[in-house]
C-alpha positions in Angstrom: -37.6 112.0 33.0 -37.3 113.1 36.4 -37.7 116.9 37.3 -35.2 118.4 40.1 -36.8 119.8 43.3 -35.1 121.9 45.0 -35.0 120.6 48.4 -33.3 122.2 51.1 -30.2 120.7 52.3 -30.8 118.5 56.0 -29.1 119.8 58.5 -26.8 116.8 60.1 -27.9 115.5 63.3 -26.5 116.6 66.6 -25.1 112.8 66.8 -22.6 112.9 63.8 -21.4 116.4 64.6 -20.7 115.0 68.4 -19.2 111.9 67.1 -16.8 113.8 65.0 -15.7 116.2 68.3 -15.4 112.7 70.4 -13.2 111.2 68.1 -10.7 114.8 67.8 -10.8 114.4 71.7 -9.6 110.7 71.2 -6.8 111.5 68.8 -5.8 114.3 70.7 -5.7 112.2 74.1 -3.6 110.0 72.5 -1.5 112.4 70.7 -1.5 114.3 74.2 -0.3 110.8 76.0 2.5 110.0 73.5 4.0 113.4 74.0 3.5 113.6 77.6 6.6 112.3 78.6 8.7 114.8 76.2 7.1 117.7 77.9 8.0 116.5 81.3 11.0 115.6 80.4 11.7 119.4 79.0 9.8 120.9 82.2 12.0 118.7 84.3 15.6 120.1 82.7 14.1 123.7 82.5 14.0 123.4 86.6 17.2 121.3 86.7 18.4 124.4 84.8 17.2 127.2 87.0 17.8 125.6 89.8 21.7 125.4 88.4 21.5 128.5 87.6 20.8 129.8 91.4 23.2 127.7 92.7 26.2 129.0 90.8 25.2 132.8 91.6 25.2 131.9 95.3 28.5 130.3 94.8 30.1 133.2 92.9 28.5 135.5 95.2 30.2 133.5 98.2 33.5 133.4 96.5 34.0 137.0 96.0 32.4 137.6 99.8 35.4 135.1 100.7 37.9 136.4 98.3 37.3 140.1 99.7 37.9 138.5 103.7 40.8 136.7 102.2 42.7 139.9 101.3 41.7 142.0 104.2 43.1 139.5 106.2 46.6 139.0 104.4 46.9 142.9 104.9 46.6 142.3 109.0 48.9 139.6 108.9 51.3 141.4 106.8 50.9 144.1 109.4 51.1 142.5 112.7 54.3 140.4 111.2 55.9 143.5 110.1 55.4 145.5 113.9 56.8 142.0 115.6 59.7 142.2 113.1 60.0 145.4 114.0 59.5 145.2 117.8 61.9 142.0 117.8 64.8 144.2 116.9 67.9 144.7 119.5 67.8 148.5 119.8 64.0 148.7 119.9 64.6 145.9 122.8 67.1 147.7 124.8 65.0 150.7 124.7 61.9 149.0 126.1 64.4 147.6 128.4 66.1 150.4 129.6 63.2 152.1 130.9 62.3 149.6 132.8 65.8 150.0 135.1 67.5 147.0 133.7 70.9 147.0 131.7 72.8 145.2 129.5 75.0 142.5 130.8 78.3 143.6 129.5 80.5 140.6 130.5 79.4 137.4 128.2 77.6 134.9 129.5 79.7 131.5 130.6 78.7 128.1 131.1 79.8 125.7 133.8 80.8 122.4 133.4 80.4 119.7 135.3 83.4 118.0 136.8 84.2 114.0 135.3 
């Protein structure tokens, strides 16, 4: 019969423990590769996506500056169209008229025709 030593236990070698960590690198290289295309591909919307994003605020932000110009100048056509309607009338041109030392014609006008 055999007796049992205790021994104590060997330590591994600094080989095995390496070999082990350079094949986890491998796996996770290739796990890392496989993948790779995914992440850009998720990166690459995210910026499509911000970008987008930007855009549209500058265009909202430029559609209510334009919106705003829009009705301020509606009101100064409605304005100007309302003193020429205004100023276009027959009194308010006889006034104007009258100052200046004209009259009215009080005969009406006649046209001449030419002889056949």
């Amino acid at each position: 019969m055999a007796v049992a030593v205790n021994r104590p236990k060997r330590q591994r070698q600094g080989t095995q423990g390496s070999l082990f960590a350079q094949m986890q690198a491998v796996k996770l290289g290739k796990l890392f590769r496989g993948w790779m295309g995914y992440f850009l591909l998720i990166a690459l919307c995210g910026l499509l996506y911000i970008a987008n994003m930007h855009y549209a605020d500058r265009s909202v932000r430029t559609l209510n500056r334009l919106r705003k110009e829009v009705a301020e100048l509606r009101t100064e056509y409605t304005m100007l169209r309302a003193q020429f309607i205004l100023g276009s009338k027959r009194s308010i041109i006889k006034t104007k008229v009258n100052q200046l030392g004209l009259t009215e014609n009080e005969k009406p006008a006649y046209e001449l025709a030419a002889d056949k």
